[in-house]
N, C-alpha and C positions, 0 to 999 in steps of 0.2 A: 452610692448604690452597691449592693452587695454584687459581685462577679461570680459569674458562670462558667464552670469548666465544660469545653464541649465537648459533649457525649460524641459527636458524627462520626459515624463508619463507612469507609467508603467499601463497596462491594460492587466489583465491577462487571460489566456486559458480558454475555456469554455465547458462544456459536454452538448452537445445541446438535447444530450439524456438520460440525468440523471435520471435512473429509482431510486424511493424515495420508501424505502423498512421499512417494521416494526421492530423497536428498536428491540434491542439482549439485553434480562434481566440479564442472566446468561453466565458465559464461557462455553462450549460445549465439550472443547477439542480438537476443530476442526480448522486446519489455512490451509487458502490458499494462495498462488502466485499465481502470472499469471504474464507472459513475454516469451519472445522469450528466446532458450535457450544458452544464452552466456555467456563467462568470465566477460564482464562490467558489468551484469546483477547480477553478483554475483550467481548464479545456482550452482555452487560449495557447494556453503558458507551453501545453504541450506541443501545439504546431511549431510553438516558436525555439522549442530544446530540441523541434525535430531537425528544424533551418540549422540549427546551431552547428547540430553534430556532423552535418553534412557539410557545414564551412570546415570545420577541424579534421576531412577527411575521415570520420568515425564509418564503421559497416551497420552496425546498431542500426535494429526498424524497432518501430512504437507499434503494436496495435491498440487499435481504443474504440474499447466494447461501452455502450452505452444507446439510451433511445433519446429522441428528438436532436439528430444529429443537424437537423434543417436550423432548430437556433444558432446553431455553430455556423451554419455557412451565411447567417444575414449579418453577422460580426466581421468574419472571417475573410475580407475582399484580396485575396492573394492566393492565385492556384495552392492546390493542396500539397504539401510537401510530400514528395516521393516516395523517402520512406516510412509512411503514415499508411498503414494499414486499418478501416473501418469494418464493428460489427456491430449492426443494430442492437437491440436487449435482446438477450441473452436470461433462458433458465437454468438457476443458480448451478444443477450439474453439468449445461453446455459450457458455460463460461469458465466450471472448474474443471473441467477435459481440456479446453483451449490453454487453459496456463499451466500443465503439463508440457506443451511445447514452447513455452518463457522457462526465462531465468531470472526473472527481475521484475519486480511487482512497484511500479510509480504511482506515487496519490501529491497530487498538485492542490490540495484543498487548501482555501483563506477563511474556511470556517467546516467547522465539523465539532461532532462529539465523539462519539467510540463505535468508527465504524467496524462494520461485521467484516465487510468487504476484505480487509485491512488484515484480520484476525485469521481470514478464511486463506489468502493470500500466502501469511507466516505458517500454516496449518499445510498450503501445500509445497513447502519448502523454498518458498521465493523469498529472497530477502529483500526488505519494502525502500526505495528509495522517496521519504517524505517532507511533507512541511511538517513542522513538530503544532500545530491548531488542533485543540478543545484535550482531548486525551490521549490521542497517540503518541507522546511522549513515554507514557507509563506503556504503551505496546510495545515498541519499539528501543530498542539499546544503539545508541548511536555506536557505529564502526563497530557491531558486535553480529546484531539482528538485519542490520540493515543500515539506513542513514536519514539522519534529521538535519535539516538544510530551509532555511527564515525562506518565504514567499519572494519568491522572484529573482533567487540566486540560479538563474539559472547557470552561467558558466560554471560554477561550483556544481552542479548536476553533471554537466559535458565534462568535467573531469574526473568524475568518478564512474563515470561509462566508460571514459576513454585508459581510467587505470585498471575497470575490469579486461578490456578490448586488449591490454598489453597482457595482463596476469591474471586470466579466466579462473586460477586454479585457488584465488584466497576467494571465491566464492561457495567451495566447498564447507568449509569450516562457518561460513555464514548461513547455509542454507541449514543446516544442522543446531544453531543456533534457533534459527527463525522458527524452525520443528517445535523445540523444546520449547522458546517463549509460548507458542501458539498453546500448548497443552496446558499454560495456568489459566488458561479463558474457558478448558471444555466444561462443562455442566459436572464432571466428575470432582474439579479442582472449586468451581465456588459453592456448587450445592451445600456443602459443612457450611460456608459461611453465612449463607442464605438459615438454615438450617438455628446456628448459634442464636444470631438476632432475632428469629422468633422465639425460642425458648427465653429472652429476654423478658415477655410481655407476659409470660407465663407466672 
């Protein structure tokens, strides 16, 4: 059988509303999620990084902005960990005013594709502590952007809280990172490529 070179372009997701927010110097203490609350989502995983940090002595709070928070508590049979701060859904420019006051953007996902959240996240200077599931790999630069960490490591999460917690100040030079990745996703950076592949068909 004669063989096929593959034409495929990948041309990636874009945040056509990417609010561009001012660098994070220092750690704060302060991380957020944002997602829907479900088992793929990993929403679990988070009460249980919260238990974690708070055996290792950490000051680190989580808040976690998300709707149908009530699935989580029919899972969930363990008072709510203390430093677990809750906000229901949130419109998209409430929840980007809230991480204004983070430093650290966590996504727990065991399946995803190229979330915007994720993109909007690195767009407002947070650098993303992730699972590397569907395309956030290609977002994200490990120990550059942020951090890519396989499902369920959490101790390996509690420690890189715990080595911001000691040296808030190598988060600078990340958040600054997370700025610049965020600007290859705005509509200005893929429109040309959008643009090329149709002149293709022409």
């Amino acid at each position: 059988m004669p063989s096929h070179q593959s034409k495929a372009q990948v041309i990636h997701n874009f945040g056509e509303t990417l609010i561009l927010a001012p660098l994070r110097k220092v750690f704060n203490q302060k991380i957020l999620w944002v997602r829907e609350y479900q088992p793929r989502y990993g929403d679990e995983e988070v009460l249980r990084l919260a238990e974690l940090l708070m055996e290792k002595g950490c000051s680190s709070t989580i808040t976690m902005v998300g709707p149908k928070r009530e699935t989580l508590a029919t899972r969930w049979n363990s008072p709510w960990p203390t430093n677990v701060q809750f906000q229901d859904r949130l419109a998209p420019e409430e929840w980007h005013a809230l991480a204004l006051e983070h430093s650290l953007f966590l996504n727990t996902s065991h399946v995803d594709s190229f979330p915007i959240s994720v993109i909007q996240a690195l767009a407002l200077g947070l650098p993303v502590l992730s699972t590397p599931v569907g395309g956030i790999p290609e977002m994200i630069e490990h120990e550059t952007s942020g951090w890519l960490l396989e499902i369920g490591q959490l101790e390996g999460m509690a420690h890189i809280i715990q080595r911001l917690e000691k040296n808030g100040t190598i988060l600078g030079t990340m958040s600054e990172a997370a700025l610049n990745r965020a600007k290859l996703f705005t509509w200005e950076a893929i429109a040309p490529q959008w643009l090329q592949l149709m002149d293709t068909f022409h």
